[in-house]
PLY file of the C-alpha trace (Angstrom):
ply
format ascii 1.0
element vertex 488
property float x
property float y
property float z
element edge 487
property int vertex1
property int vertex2
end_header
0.00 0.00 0.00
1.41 3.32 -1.28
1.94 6.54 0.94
-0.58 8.44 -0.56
-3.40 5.59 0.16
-2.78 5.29 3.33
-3.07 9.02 3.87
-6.61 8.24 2.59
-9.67 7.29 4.88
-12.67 7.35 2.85
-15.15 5.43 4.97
-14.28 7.92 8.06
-17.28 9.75 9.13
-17.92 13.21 7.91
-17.32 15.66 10.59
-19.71 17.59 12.41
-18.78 21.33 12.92
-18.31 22.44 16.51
-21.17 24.61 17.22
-21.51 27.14 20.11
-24.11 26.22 22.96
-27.87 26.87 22.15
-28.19 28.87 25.58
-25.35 30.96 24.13
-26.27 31.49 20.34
-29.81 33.09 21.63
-28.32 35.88 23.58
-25.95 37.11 21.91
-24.48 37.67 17.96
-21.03 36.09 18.33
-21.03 33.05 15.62
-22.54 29.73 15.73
-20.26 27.55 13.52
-17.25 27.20 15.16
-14.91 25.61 12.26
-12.96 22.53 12.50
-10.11 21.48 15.02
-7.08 20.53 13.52
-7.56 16.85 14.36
-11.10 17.14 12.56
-9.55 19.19 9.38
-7.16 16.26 8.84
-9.97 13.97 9.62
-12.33 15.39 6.92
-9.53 15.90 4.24
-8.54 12.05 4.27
-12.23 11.52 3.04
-11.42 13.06 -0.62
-11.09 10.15 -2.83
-8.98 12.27 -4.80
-10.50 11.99 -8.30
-8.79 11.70 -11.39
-11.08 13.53 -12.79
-13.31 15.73 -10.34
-16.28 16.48 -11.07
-16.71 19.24 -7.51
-14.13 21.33 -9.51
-16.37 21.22 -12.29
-19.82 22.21 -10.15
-18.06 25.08 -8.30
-19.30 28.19 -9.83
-15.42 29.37 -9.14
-13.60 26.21 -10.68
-11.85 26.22 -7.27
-9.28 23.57 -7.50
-10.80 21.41 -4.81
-8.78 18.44 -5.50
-5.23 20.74 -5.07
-6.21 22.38 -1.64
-7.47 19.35 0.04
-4.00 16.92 -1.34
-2.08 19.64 0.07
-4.03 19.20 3.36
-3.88 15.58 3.43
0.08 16.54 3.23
-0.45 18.90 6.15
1.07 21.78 4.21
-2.18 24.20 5.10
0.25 27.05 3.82
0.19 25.15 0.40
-3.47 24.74 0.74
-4.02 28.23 1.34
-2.06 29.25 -1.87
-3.90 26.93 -4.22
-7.08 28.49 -2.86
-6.07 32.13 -3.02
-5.18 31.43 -6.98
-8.97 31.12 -7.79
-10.90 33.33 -5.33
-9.76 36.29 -2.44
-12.65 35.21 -0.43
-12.12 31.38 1.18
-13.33 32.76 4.97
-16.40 34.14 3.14
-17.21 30.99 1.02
-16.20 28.95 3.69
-19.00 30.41 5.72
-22.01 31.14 3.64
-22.29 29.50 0.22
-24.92 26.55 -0.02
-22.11 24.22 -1.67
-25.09 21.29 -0.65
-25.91 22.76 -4.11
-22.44 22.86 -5.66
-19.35 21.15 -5.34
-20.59 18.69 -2.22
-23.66 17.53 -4.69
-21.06 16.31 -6.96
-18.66 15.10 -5.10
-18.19 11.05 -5.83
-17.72 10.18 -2.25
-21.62 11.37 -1.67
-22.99 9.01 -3.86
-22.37 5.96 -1.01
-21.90 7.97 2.22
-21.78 11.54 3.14
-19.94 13.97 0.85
-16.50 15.76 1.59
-17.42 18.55 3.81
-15.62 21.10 0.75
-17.23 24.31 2.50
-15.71 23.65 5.84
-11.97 22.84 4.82
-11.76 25.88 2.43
-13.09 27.59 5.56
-10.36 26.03 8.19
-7.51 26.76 5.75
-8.47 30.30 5.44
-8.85 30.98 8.96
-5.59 28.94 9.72
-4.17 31.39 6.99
-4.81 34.25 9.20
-4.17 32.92 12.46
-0.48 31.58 11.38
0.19 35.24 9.79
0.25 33.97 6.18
-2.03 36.49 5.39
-0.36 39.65 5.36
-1.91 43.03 5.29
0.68 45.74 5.86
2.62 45.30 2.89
1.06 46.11 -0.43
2.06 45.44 -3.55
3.36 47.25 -6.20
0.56 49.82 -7.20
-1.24 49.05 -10.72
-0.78 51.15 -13.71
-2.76 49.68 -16.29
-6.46 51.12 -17.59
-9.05 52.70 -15.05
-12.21 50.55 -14.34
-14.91 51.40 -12.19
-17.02 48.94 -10.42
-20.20 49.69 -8.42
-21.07 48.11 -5.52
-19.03 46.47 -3.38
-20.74 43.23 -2.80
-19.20 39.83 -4.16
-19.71 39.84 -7.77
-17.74 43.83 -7.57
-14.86 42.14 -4.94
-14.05 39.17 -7.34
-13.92 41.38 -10.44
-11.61 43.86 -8.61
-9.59 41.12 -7.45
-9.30 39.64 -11.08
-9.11 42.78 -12.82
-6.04 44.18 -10.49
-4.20 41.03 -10.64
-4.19 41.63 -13.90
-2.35 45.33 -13.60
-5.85 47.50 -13.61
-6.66 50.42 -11.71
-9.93 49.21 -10.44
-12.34 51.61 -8.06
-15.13 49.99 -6.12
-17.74 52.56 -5.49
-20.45 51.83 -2.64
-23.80 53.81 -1.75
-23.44 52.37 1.59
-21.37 53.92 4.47
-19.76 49.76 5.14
-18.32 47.81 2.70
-19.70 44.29 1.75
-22.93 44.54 0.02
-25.16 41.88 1.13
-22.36 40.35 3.07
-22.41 43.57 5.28
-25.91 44.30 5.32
-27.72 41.08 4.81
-26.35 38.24 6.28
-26.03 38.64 10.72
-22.49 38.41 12.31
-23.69 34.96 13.68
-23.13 33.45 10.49
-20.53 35.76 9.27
-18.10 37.63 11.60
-17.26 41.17 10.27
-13.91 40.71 11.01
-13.72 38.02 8.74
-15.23 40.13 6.17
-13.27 43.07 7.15
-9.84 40.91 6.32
-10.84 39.30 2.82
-11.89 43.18 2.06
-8.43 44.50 3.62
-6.50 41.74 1.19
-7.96 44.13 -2.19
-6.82 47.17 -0.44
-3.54 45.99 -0.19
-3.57 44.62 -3.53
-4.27 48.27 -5.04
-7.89 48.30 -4.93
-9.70 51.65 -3.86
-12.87 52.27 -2.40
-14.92 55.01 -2.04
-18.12 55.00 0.21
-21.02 57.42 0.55
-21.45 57.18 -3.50
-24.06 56.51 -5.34
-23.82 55.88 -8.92
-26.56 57.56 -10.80
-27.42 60.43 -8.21
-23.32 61.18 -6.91
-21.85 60.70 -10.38
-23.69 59.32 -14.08
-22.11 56.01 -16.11
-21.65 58.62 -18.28
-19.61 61.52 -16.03
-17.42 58.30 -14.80
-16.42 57.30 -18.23
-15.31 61.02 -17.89
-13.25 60.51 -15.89
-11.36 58.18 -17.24
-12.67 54.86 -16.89
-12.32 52.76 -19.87
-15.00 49.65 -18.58
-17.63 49.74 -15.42
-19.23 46.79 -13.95
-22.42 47.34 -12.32
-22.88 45.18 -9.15
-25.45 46.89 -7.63
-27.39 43.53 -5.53
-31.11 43.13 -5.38
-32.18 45.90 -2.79
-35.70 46.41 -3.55
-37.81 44.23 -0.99
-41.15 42.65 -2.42
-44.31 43.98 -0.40
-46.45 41.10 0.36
-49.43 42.99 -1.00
-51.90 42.40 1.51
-53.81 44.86 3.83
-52.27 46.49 6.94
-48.55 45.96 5.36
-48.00 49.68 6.85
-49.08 48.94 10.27
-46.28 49.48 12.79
-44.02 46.41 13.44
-44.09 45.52 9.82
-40.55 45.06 8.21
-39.22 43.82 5.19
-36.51 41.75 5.95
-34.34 43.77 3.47
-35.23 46.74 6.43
-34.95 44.63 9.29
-31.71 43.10 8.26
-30.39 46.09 7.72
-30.86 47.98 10.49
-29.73 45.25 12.66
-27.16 44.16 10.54
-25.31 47.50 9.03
-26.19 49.50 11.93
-25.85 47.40 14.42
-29.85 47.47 16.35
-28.82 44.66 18.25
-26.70 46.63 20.68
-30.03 48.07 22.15
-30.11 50.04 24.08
-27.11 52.24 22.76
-27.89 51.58 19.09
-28.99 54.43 17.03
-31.27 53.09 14.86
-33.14 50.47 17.01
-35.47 48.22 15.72
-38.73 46.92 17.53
-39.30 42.95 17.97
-42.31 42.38 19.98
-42.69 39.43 21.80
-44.11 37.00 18.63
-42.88 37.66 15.27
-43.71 36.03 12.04
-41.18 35.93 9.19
-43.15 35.30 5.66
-40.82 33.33 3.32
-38.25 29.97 2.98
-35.21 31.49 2.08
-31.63 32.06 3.88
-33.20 35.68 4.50
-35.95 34.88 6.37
-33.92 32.40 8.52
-32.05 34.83 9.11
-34.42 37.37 10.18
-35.89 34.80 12.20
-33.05 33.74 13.91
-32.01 37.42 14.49
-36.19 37.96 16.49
-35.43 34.65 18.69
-32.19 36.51 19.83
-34.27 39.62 20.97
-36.23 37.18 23.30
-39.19 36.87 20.35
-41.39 33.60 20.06
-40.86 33.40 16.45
-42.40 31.33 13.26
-41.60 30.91 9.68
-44.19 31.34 7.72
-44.41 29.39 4.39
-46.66 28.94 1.60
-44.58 25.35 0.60
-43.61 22.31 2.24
-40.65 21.53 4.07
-38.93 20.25 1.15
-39.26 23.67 -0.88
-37.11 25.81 1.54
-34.49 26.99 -0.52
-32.47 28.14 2.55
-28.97 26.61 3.21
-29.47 23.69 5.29
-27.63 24.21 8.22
-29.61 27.40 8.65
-32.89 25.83 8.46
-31.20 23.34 11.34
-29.71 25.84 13.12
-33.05 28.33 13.54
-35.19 24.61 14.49
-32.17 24.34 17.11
-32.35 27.93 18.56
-36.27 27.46 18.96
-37.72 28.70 15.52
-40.87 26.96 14.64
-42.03 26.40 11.43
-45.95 26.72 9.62
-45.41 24.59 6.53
-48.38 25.65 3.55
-50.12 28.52 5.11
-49.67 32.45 3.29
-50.86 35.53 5.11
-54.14 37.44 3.47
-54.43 40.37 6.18
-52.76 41.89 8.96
-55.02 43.51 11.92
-54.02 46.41 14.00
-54.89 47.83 17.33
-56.27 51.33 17.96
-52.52 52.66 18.04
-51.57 51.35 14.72
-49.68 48.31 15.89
-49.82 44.89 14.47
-51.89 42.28 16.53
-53.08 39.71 14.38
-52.42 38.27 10.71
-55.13 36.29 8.92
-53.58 33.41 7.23
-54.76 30.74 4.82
-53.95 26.73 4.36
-52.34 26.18 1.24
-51.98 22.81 -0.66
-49.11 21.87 -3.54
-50.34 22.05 -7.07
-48.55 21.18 -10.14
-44.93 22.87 -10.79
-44.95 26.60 -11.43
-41.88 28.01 -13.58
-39.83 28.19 -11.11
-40.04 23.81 -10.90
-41.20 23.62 -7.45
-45.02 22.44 -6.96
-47.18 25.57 -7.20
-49.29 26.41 -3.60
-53.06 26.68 -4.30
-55.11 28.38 -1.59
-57.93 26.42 0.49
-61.32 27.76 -0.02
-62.53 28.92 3.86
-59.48 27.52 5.47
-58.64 30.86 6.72
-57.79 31.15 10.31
-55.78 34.01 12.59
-52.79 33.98 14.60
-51.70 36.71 17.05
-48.54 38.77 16.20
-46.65 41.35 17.53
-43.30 41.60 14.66
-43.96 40.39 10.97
-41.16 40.16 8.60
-42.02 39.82 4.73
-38.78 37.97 3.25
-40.27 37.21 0.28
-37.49 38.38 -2.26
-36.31 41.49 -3.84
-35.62 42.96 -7.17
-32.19 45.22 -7.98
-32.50 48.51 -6.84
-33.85 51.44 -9.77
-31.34 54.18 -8.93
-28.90 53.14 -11.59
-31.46 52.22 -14.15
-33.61 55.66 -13.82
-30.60 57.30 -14.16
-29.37 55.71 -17.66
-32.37 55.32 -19.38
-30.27 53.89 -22.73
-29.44 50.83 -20.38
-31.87 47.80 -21.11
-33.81 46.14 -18.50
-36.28 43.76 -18.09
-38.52 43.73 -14.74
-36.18 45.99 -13.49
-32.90 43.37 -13.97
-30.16 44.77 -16.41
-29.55 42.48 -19.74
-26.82 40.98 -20.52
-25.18 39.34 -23.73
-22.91 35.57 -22.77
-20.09 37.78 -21.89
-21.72 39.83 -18.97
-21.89 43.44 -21.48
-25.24 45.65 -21.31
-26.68 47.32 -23.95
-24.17 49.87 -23.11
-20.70 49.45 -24.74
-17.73 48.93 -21.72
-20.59 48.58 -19.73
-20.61 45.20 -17.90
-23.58 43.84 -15.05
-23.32 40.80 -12.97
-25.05 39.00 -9.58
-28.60 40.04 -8.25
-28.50 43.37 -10.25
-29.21 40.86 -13.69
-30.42 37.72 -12.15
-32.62 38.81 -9.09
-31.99 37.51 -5.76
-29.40 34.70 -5.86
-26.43 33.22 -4.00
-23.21 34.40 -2.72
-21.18 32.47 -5.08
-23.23 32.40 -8.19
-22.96 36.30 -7.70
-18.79 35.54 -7.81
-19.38 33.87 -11.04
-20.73 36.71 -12.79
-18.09 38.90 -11.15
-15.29 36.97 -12.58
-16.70 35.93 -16.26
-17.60 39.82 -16.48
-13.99 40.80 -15.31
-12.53 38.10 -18.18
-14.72 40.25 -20.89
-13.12 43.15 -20.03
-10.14 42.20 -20.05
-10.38 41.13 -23.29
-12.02 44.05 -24.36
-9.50 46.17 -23.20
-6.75 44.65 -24.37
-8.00 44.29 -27.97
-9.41 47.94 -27.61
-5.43 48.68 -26.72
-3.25 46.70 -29.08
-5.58 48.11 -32.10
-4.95 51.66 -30.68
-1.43 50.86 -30.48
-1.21 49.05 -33.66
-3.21 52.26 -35.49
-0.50 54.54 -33.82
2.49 52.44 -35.21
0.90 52.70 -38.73
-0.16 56.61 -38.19
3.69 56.72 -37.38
5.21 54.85 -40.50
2.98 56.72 -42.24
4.19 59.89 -41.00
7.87 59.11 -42.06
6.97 58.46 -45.22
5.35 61.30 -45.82
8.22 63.24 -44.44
10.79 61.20 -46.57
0 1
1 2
2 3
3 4
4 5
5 6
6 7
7 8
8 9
9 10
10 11
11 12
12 13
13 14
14 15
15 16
16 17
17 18
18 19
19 20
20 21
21 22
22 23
23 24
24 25
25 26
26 27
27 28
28 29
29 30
30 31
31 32
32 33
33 34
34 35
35 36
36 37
37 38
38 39
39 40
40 41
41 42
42 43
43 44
44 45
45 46
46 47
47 48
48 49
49 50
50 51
51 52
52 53
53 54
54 55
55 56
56 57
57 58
58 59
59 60
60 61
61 62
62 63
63 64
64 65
65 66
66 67
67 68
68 69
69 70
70 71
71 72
72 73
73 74
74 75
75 76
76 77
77 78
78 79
79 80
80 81
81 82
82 83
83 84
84 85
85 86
86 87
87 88
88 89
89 90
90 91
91 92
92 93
93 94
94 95
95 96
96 97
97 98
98 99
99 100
100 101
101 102
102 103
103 104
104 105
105 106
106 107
107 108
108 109
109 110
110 111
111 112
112 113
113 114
114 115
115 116
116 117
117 118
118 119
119 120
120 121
121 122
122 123
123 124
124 125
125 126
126 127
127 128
128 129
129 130
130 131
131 132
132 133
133 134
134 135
135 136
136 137
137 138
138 139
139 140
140 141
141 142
142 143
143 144
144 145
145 146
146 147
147 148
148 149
149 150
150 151
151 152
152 153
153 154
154 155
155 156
156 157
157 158
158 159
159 160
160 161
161 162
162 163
163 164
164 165
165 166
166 167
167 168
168 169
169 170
170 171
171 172
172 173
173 174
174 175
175 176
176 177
177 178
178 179
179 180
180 181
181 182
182 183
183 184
184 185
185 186
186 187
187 188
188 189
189 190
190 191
191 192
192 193
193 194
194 195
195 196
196 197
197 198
198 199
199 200
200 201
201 202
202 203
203 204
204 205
205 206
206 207
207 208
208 209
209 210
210 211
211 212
212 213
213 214
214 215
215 216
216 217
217 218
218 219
219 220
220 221
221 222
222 223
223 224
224 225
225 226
226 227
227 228
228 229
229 230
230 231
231 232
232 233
233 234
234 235
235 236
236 237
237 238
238 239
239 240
240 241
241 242
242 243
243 244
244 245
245 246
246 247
247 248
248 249
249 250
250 251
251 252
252 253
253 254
254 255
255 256
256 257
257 258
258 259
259 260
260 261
261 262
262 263
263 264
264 265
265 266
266 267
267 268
268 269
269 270
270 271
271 272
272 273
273 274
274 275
275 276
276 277
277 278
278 279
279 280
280 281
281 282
282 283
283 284
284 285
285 286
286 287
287 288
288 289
289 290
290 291
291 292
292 293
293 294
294 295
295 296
296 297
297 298
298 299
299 300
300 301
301 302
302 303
303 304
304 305
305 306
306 307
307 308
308 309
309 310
310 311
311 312
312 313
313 314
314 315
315 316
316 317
317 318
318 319
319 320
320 321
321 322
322 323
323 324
324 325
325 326
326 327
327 328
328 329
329 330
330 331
331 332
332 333
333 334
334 335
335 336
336 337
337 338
338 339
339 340
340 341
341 342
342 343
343 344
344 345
345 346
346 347
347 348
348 349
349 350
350 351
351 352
352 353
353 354
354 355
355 356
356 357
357 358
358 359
359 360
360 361
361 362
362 363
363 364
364 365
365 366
366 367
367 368
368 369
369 370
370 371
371 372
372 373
373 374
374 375
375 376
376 377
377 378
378 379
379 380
380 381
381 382
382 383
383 384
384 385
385 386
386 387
387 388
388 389
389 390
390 391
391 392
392 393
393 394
394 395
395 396
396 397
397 398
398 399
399 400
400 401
401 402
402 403
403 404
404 405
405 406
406 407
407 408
408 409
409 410
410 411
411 412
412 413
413 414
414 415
415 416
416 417
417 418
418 419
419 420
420 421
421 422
422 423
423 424
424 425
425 426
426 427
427 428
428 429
429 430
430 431
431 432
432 433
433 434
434 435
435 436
436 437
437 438
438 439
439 440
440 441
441 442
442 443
443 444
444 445
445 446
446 447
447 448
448 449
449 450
450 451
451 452
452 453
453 454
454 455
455 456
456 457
457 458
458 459
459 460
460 461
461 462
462 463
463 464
464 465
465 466
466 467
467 468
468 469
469 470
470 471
471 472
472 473
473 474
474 475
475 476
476 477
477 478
478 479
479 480
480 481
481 482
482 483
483 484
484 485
485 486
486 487
């Protein structure tokens, strides 16, 4: 038996992530996941069957080489690891932490089609933070400042970070310009410190700094400065990452009662600017003492998992079944864990207020699975006089969101469709230079698909730009000859 096979342990079991005690999670935000133990890293990496031809590389919307980073863990050479990951994406502690790779690279991972998968999410995440803790990720000394072509990205959520970090590896100036006051995009504002430590978000952010990236906050393209005044300026390409910050209204009388939110608002406030340190928070938000969150996604667990840690008695809401939810599966465990109940096929019709305006009742109505809608999930059909009520003090609609106008209104020429910016195969608008990518063209989506636009768009304009340049330069050389002979 060689080395290398007996390094390997397939039929191990798949380890479980440490998680911090219930009693703990519920009063405060500090995060739930713990990550892995060496001993469990190790553990979890002698699993991979290492492929000869792997088909997780393949799923990964990143075409992280999955195969690379956990051989070189298997090895214990993390540092190695670490490298191989940072050559395909500047975010491993993010990914690590929030994408659903359940959808991804652990569906097609060989090893899950007998026993559990290859826990891919939670290595990429241990060899990131190991990165940082052993000093291997180094912020203080920057590299050698960029001096190719300007490009100008807007937004700073993940589609914007992984074109910046593509586009100034390859020499670009790139600008990231955010209408928030915190950097991150839904990262920042969306998804609660529980799940995703800032500082963790802070660092990956830090590493484009010192790679040349610049940022400027407080800036909203389309009201601070046109598409058209930052071509101005010099920018020879944009990317438009602007998310999906428009909530959907559930439509349904007494939305504008008090202690109504839209998770979008709710997240936000708690999120961004920080409600949950009540009472010294500036912007507080109110959570009465039962809240309902309307929807199935990772939004409204995490809304709801956000109202149990104010002390709420707190429900989902949903007008599917339990095997609909499109949340990420350890959320949908973790809320059950921290006390969130669940009301599988019911939809609210009507919310009821007291005399003061605040919410004290919503009207609900069974629901039962019909045939697939277009989305391929079976379609819920309401129950004739199956309405009933349910006493409520906090309602949350997280029922999606579209991208946010400001952009749009402001550049009429740019083509849209339901308020999502078109794209050709290579991530351009209807706008020449003008690239779009993540929730701003494909509605409300994932962390990582979002990173696949990002990079495919920064690939197109690279290309552009470096055709645009070598026929400029190539037109100058003949101008040139030209000239001589003239002369001559």
């Amino acid at each position: 038996m060689s080395e290398k096979t007996r390094k390997r342990n397939p039929k191990a079991p798949r380890q479980a992530l440490p998680l911090l005690p219930i009693e703990q999670r519920v009063t405060s935000s500090a995060e739930v996941a713990l990550g892995f133990q060496m001993e469990q890293a190790l553990i979890e990496a002698r699993r991979c069957l290492d492929c000869k031809d792997p088909k997780c590389v393949e799923a990964c919307p990143l075409n992280i080489d999955i195969k690379s980073f956990i051989a070189r863990m298997v090895d214990g050479d993390f540092a190695a690891a670490f490298e191989v990951l940072s050559e395909h994406t500047p975010f491993p502690g993010v990914c690590g932490r929030v994408c659903q790779y359940e959808l991804f690279c652990e569906k097609a991972c060989l090893l899950g089609k007998k026993l559990e998968p290859v826990a891919i999410g939670s290595l990429e995440r241990f060899v990131a933070d190991y990165a940082a803790a052993t000093g291997q990720i180094c912020l203080n000394a920057p590299g050698p400042k960029p001096q190719g072509p300007k490009v100008a990205l807007v937004g700073s959520g993940p589609a914007s970070m992984i074109a910046a970090h593509d586009l100034v590896r390859n020499g670009y100036r790139v600008t990231i310009f955010e209408a928030l006051h915190e950097l991150g995009g839904v990262l920042a504002y969306g998804i609660p410190p529980f799940r995703l430590p800032r500082e963790i978000l802070k660092r990956e952010i830090e590493r484009l700094k010192a790679m040349g990236v610049e940022f400027y906050t407080d800036f909203i393209v389309g009201k601070t400065a046109t598409i058209e005044e930052l071509f101005e300026e010099g920018y020879e390409a944009i990317f438009v990452g602007t998310g999906a910050g428009l909530p959907h209204l559930l439509g349904i009388p007494g939305e504008n009662l008090i202690g109504v939110y839209t998770a979008n608002e709710f997240l936000t406030r708690i999120n961004l600017m920080q409600a949950y340190k009540f009472p010294e928070a500036d912007t507080p938000v109110l959570v009465g003492k039962r809240t309902i969150v309307v929807g199935g996604g990772n939004s409204a667990m995490d809304a709801a998992r956000w109202a149990r840690r104010f002390g709420s008695d707190t429900t989902i809401l949903f007008r599917r079944g339990r095997a609909e939810l499109r949340a990420r599966l350890a959320e949908i465990e973790h809320a059950e864990e921290e006390g969130v109940k669940f009301e599988f096929l019911a939809a609210p019709v009507r919310l009821i207020g007291d005399e003061n305006g605040m919410v004290r009742e919503m009207e609900c109505i069974r629901m039962e699975l019909g045939p697939p809608d277009d989305t391929g999930r079976p379609s819920p059909i309401p129950i004739p006089g199956s309405e009933y009520r349910i006493p409520v003090d906090t309602v949350v609609a997280a029922i999606g969101q579209s991208p946010n106008p400001t952009l749009q209104r402001a550049t009429p020429q740019l083509l849209t469709k339901r308020g999502k910016i078109v794209i050709d195969e290579s991530g351009q608008t209807s706008l020449p230079m003008v690239y779009a990518g993540g929730d701003v063209v494909r509605g409300g989506s994932t962390v990582i698909q979002a990173m696949r636009d990002g990079r495919a768009a920064a690939k197109a304009i690279h290309r552009a730009l470096t055709e645009r340049h070598a026929a400029e330069a190539g037109q100058e050389t003949a101008a040139g000859e030209l000239a001589v002979e003239d002369k001559a």
